[in-house]
DRENNU-764148 format. One record per residue (C-alpha): chain; x, y, z. Coordinates in steps of 0.02 Angstrom, whole numbers, plus 50000, padded with zeros to 5 digits. Layout:
N
A, X, Y, Z
...
END
This chain:
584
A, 49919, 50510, 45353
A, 49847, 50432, 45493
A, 49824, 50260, 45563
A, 49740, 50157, 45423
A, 49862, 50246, 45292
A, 49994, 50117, 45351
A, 49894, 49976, 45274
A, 49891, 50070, 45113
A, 50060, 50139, 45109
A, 50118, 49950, 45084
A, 49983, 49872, 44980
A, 50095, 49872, 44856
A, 50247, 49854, 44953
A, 50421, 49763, 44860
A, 50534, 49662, 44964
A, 50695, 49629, 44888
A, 50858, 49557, 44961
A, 51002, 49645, 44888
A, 51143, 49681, 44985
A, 51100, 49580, 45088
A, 50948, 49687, 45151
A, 50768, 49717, 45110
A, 50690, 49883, 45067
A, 50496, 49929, 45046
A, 50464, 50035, 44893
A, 50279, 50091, 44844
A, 50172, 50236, 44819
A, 50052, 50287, 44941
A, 49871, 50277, 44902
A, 49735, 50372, 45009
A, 49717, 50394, 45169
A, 49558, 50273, 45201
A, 49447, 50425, 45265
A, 49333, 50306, 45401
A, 49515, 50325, 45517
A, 49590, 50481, 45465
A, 49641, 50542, 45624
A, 49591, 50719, 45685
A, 49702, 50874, 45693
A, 49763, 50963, 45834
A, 49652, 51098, 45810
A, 49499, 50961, 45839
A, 49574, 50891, 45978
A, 49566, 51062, 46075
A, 49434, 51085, 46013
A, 49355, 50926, 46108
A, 49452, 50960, 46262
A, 49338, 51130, 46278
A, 49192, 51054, 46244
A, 49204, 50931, 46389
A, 49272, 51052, 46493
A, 49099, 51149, 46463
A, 49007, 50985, 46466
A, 48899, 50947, 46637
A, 48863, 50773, 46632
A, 48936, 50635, 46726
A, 48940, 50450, 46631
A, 48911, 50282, 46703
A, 48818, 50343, 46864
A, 48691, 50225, 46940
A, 48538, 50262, 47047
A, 48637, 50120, 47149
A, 48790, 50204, 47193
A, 48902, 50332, 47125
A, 49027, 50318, 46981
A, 49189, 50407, 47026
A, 49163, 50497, 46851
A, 49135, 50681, 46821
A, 49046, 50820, 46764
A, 49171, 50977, 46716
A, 49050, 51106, 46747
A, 49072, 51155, 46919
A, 48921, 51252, 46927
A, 48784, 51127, 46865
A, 48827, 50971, 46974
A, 48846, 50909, 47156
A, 48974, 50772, 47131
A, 49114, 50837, 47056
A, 49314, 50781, 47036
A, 49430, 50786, 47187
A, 49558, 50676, 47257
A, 49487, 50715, 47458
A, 49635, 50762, 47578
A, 49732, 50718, 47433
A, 49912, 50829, 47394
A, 49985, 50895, 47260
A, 50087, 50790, 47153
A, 50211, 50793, 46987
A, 50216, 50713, 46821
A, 50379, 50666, 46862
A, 50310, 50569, 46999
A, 50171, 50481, 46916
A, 50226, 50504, 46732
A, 50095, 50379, 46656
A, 49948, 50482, 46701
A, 49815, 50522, 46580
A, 49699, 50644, 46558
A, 49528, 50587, 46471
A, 49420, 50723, 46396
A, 49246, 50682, 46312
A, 49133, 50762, 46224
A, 48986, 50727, 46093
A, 48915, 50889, 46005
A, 48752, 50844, 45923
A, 48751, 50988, 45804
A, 48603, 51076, 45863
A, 48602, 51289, 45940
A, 48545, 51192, 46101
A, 48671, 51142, 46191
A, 48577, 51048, 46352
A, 48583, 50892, 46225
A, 48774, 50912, 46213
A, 48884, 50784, 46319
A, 49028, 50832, 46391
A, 49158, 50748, 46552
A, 49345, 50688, 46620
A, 49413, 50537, 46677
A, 49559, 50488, 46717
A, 49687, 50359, 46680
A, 49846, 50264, 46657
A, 49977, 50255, 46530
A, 50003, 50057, 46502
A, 50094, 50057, 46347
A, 50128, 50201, 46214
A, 49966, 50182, 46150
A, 49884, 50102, 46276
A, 49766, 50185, 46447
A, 49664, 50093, 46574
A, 49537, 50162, 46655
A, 49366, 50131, 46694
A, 49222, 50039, 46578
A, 49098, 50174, 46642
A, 49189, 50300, 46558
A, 49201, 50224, 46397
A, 49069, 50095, 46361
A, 48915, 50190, 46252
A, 49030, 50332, 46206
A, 49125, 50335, 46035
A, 49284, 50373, 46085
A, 49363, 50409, 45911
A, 49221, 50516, 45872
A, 49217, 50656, 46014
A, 49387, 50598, 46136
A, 49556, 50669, 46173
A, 49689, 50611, 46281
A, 49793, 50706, 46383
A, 49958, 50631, 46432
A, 50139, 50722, 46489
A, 50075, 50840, 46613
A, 50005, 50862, 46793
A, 49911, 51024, 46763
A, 49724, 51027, 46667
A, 49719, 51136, 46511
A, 49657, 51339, 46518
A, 49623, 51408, 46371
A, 49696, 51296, 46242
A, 49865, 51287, 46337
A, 49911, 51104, 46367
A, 50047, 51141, 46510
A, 50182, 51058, 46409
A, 50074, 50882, 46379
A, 50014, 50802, 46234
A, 49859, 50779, 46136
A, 49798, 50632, 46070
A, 49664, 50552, 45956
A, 49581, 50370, 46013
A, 49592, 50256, 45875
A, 49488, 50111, 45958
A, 49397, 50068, 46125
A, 49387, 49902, 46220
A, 49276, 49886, 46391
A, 49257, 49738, 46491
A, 49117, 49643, 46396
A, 49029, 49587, 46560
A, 49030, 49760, 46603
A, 48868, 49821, 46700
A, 48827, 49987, 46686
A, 48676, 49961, 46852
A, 48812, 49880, 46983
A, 48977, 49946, 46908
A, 49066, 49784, 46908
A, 49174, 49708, 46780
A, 49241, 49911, 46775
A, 49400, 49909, 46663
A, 49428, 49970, 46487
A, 49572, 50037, 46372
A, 49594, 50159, 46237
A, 49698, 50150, 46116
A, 49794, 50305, 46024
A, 49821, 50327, 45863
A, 50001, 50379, 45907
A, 50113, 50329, 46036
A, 50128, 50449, 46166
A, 50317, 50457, 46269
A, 50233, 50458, 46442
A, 50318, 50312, 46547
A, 50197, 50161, 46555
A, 50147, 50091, 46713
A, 50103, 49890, 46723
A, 49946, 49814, 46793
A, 49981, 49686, 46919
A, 49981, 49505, 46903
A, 49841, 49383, 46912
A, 49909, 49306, 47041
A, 49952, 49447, 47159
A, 49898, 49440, 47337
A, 50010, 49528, 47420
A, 49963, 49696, 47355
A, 49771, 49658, 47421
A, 49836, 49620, 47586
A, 49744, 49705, 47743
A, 49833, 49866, 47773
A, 49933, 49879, 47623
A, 49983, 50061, 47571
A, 49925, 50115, 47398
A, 49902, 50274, 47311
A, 49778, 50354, 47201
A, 49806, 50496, 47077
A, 49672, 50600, 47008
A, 49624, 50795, 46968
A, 49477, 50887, 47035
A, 49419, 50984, 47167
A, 49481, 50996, 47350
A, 49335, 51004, 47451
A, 49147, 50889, 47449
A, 49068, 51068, 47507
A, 49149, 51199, 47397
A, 49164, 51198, 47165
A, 49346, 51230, 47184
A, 49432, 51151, 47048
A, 49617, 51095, 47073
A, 49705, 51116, 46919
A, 49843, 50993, 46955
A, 49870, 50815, 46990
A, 49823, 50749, 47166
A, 49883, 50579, 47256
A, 49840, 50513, 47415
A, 49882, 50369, 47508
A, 49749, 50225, 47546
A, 49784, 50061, 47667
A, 49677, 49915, 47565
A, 49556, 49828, 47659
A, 49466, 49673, 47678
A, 49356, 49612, 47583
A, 49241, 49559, 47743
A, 49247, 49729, 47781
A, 49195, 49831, 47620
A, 49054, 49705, 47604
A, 48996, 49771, 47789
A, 48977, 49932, 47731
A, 48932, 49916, 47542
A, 48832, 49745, 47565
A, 48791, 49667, 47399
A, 48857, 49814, 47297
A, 49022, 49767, 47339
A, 49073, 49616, 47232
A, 49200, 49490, 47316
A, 49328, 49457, 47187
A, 49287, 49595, 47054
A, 49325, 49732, 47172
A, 49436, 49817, 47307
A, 49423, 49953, 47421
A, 49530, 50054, 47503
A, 49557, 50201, 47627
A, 49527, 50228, 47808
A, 49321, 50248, 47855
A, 49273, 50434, 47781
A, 49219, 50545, 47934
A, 49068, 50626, 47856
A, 49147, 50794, 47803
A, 49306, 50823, 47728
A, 49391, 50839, 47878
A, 49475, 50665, 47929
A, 49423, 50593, 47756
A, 49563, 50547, 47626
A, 49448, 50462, 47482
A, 49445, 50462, 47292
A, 49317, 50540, 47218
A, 49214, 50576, 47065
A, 49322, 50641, 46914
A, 49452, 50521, 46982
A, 49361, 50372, 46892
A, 49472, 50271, 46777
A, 49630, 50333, 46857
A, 49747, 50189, 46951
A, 49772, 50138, 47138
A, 49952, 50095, 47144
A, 50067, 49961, 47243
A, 50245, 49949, 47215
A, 50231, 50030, 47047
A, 50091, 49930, 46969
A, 49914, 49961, 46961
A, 49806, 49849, 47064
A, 49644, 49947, 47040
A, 49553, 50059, 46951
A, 49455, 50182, 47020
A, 49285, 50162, 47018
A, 49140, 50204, 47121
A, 49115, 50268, 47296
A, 48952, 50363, 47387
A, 48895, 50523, 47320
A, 48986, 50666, 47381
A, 49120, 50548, 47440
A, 49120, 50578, 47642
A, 48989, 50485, 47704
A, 49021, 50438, 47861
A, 49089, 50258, 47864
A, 49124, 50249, 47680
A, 49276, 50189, 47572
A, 49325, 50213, 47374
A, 49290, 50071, 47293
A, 49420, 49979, 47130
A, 49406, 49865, 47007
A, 49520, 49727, 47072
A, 49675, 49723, 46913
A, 49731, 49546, 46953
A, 49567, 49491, 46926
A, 49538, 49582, 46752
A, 49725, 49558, 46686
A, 49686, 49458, 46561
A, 49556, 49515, 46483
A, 49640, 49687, 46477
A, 49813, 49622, 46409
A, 49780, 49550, 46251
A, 49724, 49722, 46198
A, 49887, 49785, 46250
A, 49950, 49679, 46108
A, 49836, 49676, 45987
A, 49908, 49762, 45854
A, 49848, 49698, 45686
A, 49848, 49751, 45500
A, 49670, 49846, 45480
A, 49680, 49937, 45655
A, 49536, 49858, 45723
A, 49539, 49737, 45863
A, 49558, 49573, 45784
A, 49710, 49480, 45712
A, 49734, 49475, 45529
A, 49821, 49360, 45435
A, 49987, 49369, 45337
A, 50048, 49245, 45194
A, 50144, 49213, 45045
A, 50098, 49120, 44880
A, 50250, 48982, 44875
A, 50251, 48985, 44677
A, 50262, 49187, 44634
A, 50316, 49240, 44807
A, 50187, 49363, 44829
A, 50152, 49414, 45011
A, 49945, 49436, 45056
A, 49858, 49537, 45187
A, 49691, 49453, 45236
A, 49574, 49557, 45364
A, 49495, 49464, 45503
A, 49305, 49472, 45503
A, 49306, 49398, 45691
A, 49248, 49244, 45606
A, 49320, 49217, 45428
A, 49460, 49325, 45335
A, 49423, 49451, 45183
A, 49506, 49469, 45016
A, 49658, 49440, 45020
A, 49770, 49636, 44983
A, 49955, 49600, 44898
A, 50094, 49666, 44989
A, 50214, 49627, 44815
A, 50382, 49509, 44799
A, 50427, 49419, 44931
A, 50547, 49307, 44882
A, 50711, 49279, 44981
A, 50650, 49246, 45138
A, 50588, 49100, 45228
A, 50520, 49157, 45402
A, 50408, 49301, 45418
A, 50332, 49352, 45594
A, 50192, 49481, 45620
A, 50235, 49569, 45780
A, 50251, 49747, 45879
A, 50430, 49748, 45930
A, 50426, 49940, 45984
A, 50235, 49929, 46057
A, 50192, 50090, 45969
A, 50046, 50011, 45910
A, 50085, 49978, 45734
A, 50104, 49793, 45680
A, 50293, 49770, 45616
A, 50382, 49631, 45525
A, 50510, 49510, 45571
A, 50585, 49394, 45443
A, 50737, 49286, 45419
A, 50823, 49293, 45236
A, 50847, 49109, 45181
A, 51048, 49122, 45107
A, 51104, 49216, 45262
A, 51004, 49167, 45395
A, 51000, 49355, 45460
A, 50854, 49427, 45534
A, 50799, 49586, 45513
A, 50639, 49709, 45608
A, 50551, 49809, 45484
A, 50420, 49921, 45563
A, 50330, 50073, 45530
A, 50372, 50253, 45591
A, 50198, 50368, 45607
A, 50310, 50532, 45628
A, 50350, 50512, 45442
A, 50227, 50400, 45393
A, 50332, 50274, 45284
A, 50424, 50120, 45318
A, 50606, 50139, 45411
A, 50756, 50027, 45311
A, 50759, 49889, 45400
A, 50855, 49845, 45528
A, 50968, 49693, 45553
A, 50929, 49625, 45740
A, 51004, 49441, 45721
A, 51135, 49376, 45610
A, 51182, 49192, 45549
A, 50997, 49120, 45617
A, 51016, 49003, 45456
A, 51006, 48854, 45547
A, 50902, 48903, 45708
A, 50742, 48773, 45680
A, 50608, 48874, 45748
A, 50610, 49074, 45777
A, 50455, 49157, 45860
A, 50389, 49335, 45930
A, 50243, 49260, 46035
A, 50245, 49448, 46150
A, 50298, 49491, 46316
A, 50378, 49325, 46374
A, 50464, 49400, 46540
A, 50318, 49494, 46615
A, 50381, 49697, 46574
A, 50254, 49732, 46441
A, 50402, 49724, 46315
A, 50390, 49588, 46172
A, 50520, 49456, 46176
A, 50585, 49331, 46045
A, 50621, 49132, 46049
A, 50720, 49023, 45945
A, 50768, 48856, 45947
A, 50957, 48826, 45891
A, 51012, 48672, 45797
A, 51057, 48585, 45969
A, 50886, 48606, 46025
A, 50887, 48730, 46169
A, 50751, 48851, 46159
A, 50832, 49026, 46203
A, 50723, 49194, 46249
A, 50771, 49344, 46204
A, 50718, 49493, 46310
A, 50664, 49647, 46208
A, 50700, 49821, 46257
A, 50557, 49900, 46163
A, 50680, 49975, 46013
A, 50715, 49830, 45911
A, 50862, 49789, 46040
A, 50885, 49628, 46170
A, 50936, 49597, 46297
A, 51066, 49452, 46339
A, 50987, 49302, 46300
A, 50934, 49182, 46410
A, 50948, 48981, 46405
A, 50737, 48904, 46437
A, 50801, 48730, 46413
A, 50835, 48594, 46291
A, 50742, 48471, 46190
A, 50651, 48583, 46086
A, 50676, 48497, 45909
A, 50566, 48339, 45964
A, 50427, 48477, 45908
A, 50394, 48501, 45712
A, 50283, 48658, 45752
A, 50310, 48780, 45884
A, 50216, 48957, 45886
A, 50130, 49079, 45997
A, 50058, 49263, 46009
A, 49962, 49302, 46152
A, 49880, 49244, 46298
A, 49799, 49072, 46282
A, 49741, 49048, 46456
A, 49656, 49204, 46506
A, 49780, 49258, 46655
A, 49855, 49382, 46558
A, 50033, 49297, 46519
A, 50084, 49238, 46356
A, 50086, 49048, 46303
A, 50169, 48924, 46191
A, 50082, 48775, 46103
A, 50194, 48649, 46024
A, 50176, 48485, 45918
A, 50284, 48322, 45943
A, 50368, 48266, 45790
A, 50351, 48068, 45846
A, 50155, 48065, 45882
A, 50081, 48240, 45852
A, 50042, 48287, 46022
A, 49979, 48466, 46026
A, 50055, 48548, 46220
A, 50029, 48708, 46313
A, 50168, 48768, 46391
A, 50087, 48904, 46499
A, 50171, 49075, 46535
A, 50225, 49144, 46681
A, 50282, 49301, 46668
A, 50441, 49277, 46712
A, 50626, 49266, 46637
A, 50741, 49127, 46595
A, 50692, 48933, 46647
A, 50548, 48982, 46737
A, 50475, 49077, 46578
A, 50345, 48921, 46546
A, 50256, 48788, 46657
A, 50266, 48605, 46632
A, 50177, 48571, 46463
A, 50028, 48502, 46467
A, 49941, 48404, 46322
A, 49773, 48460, 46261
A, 49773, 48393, 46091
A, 49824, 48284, 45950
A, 49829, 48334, 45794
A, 49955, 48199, 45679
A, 50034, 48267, 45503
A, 49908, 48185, 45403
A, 49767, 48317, 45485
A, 49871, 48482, 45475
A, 50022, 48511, 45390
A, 50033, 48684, 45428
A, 49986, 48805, 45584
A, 49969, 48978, 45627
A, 49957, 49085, 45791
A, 49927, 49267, 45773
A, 49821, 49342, 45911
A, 49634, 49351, 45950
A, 49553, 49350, 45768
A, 49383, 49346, 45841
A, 49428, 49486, 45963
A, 49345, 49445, 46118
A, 49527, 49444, 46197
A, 49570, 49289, 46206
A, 49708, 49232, 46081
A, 49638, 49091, 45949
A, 49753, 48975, 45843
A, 49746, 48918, 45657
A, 49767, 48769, 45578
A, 49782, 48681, 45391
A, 49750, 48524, 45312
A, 49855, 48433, 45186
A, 49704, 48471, 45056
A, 49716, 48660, 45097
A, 49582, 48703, 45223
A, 49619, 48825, 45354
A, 49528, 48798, 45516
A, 49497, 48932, 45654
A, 49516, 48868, 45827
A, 49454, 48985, 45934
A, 49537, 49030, 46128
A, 49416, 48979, 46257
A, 49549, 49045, 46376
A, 49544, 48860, 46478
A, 49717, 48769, 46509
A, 49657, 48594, 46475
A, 49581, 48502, 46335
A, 49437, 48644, 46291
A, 49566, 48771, 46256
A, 49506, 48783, 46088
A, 49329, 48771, 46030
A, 49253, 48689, 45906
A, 49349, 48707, 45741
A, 49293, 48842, 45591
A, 49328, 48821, 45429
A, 49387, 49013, 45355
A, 49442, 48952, 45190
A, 49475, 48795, 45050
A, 49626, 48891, 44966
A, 49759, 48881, 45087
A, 49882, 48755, 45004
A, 49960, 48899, 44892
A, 50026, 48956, 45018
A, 50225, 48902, 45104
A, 50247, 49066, 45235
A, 50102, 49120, 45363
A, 50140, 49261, 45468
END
């Protein structure tokens, strides 16, 4: 049915709570045909085409983008991991192959485009890899993705992997095609994919840029700078990081402090003595201690010139731009939040579609009555925006998610029981810094607890944050508010409507959050409701909603700042919001 036939499957959808469960009946209307997600057949089909292509995408007069061609015969810089050896899936599991290709219809087929990249399984639907091989391409149009497998396809035989569609595309929006800096992106699938996910690093990483540090690089291509030999299976080699003083004395100005890394021992001048990454290798990761901390991205042509090093985009510096859209699942399968409520006189639950600056109509997703706490989240991170929500005589909460293989709603499933008097209960995203979303509730006594999620709609032991929690009469979060790449609470105090950040760090148990720190106040009498669920505007940085008494709804949108200016100046989306007693 594809990706947008979720939101249509449930347009209609009936909650109930007999038994002491809910269950989603409604038929299924179309397939909305803008997202229908191409076959198998298609997907090989693309795969062949960029494997005939000859072009190489996001090269600069300047300096060399590590992409490739896949014609061996038509170009001089070609892919190759140099002095690299041969490697297994088993070893590097989230690798991703990245095919391309955009036929323009015509019997000539010099205006054809067709290359490879590589890249990094992040999350099941999720691959980094580099801006230059993304940004000016449509990647739902002409790409397929390549996971499960260290060999390159021959003649339509995958090797075992799997094939997947891109359902959306996010680069780096400072991206510069003419220096190759800000060089990160990610695709996301329409499906999840079971590759094992690697993480990116942490914004505050050092140690895995320190002088000498041993990192590896993965990448397919050829084995030589002087001979068209292709290798058809995955490469690695290992690279010691080095200073930034000294990639700036080779690379000058090209080499941005900060933005970038680069790695490797000097390049001889042949491929003798040279272990370097090299074009086709673009996108895929440089690895420390299991997480990425670059991205491979540009180097010298041919890759062994004397003196020369492989050059990253530094991951602790782009974390957090590139996490939110690891959790940005959302309703219309774009990249912006959308918002969920319910009418508090007929119980009816609505679906309104973020514009990036307002919401549309509002799409009825039938009875929900019963309930009193409903959470858009991604429990499983496979991509497809579940539901969490608490029924109001039992206080049991149950996960209700969508399943792509069968496209329909599973039963749902009964994760927490007797929550009837827990005061707050969230889903803000990964909490504990493993890519898995958490939840947090605050019991009667107070004590905020985390639970860590295991990615299947199971926890794992809860874990005691601290106490105090019900001085707050709101308490809500999804996503990063700060731009490092870790998600954040904001919380209001009952007494004198203080509005606090409680910043994330990443990490479990009581040192999940940072001190709070005030940034606004906002009493009872100016918002009587809020709402937190993502980056509406999608520029990926997570916004926040509030509503008056009189039924405004006001978009405050992320700056990505930790003080005072973490939100900028208010929007109005909407007069009509007082009907409503539930938002998402």
């Amino acid at each position: 049915m594809g990706a947008a036939g979720v939101v249509a499957a449930v347009a209609a959808a009936l909650l109930t709570s007999s038994a002491g469960a809910a269950t989603a009946v409604s038929p299924k209307p179309p397939v909305k045909a803008e997202v229908a997600q191409p076959s198998l057949a298609e997907l090989q089909q693309r795969i062949a085409g960029a494997m005939a292509g000859d072009d190489t995408p996001g090269g600069t007069t300047a300096k060399s983008s590590l992409s490739a061609s896949t014609d061996p015969g038509t170009s001089t810089v070609d892919p190759m991991v140099i002095g690299g050896t041969t490697t297994t899936i088993t070893t590097a599991p989230w690798m991703a192959q990245l095919w391309y290709t955009d036929d323009q219809g015509t019997a000539d087929e010099s205006d054809d485009t067709g290359f490879f990249c590589g890249g990094a399984v992040i999350a099941p639907t999720k691959i980094l890899t580099a801006a230059h091989c993304v940004k000016g391409y449509d990647w739902h149009a002409g790409g397929a993705v390549v996971t499960g497998t260290s060999q390159l396809p021959s003649a339509g035989d995958l090797h075992g992997g799997t094939v997947s569609g891109v359902l959306r595309q996010w680069n780096h929006p400072s991206y510069s095609a003419r220096t190759i800096d800000n060089d990160v992106a990610v695709l996301t699938l329409a499906s999840p994919v079971k590759a094992t996910p690697i993480r990116m690093t942490t914004s505050n990483d050092t140690a895995s840029y320190a002088t000498g540090t041993s990192a590896k690089v993965y990448g397919w291509g050829r084995t030589s700078s002087t001979t068209q030999d292709i290798s058809e299976t995955l490469k690695t080699a290992t690279l010691p990081i080095k200073s930034d003083a000294t990639c700036a004395g080779y690379y000058g100005t090209d080499f941005v402090k900060g933005h970038m890394v680069c790695a490797g021992n000097p390049a001889s001048g042949s491929d003798t003595g040279t272990t370097s990454a090299c074009n086709g290798d673009s996108g895929g990761p440089l690895v420390v201690n299991n997480r990425i901390v670059g991205v491979v991205s540009w180097g010298v042509a041919n890759c062994v010139a004397k003196g020369a090093y492989s050059v990253f985009a530094k991951v602790s510096t782009y974390v957090g731009a590139a996490y939110p859209r690891v959790d940005d699942t959302n309703l219309s399968f774009d990249h912006k939040a959308d918002l969920w409520v319910r009418n508090a006189s007929t119980k009816t639950g609505y679906e309104k579609d973020s514009t990036g600056s307002a919401f549309g109509a509002r799409q009825s997703w039938g009875n929900w009555s019963g309930v009193n706490v409903v959470l858009q989240t991604d429990l499983n991170r496979d991509g497809y925006q579940d539901f969490v929500y608490r029924e109001s005589t039992t206080g049991d909460v149950y996960w209700w998610r969508y399943v792509p293989a069968t496209e329909s709603w599973a039963d749902p499933k009964q994760i927490f029981d007797n929550w009837k008097t827990r005061t707050r209960i969230l889903s803000p995203g990964d909490v504990t810094g493993d890519y898995l979303p958490d939840m947090l509730s605050v019991d009667s006594a107070g004590v905020l607890w985390i639970y860590p999620g295991k990615g299947n709609g199971t926890f794992a032991a809860r874990v005691k944050f601290g106490s105090g929690w019900n001085q707050y009469n709101a308490l809500l979060g999804h996503g990063d508010f700060t731009g490092d790449g870790k998600t954040d609470l904001i919380a209001r105090g009952k007494s004198n409507g203080y509005i606090y950040l409680y910043k994330g760090t990443g990490k479990s148990g009581s040192g999940a959050f940072s001190a709070r720190v005030k940034v606004r106040t906002w009493s009872t009498t100016t918002y009587n409701a809020f709402d937190a669920v993502g980056d509406v505007t999608g520029d990926g940085k997570a916004d926040f909603l509030a509503r008056t008494p009189g039924g405004t709804l006001y978009l405050y949108k992320g700056t990505g700042k930790a003080t005072s200016e973490i939100f900028a100046t208010r929007v109005s989306v909407g007069t009509d919001f007082k009907q409503y007693d539930i938002f998402g």
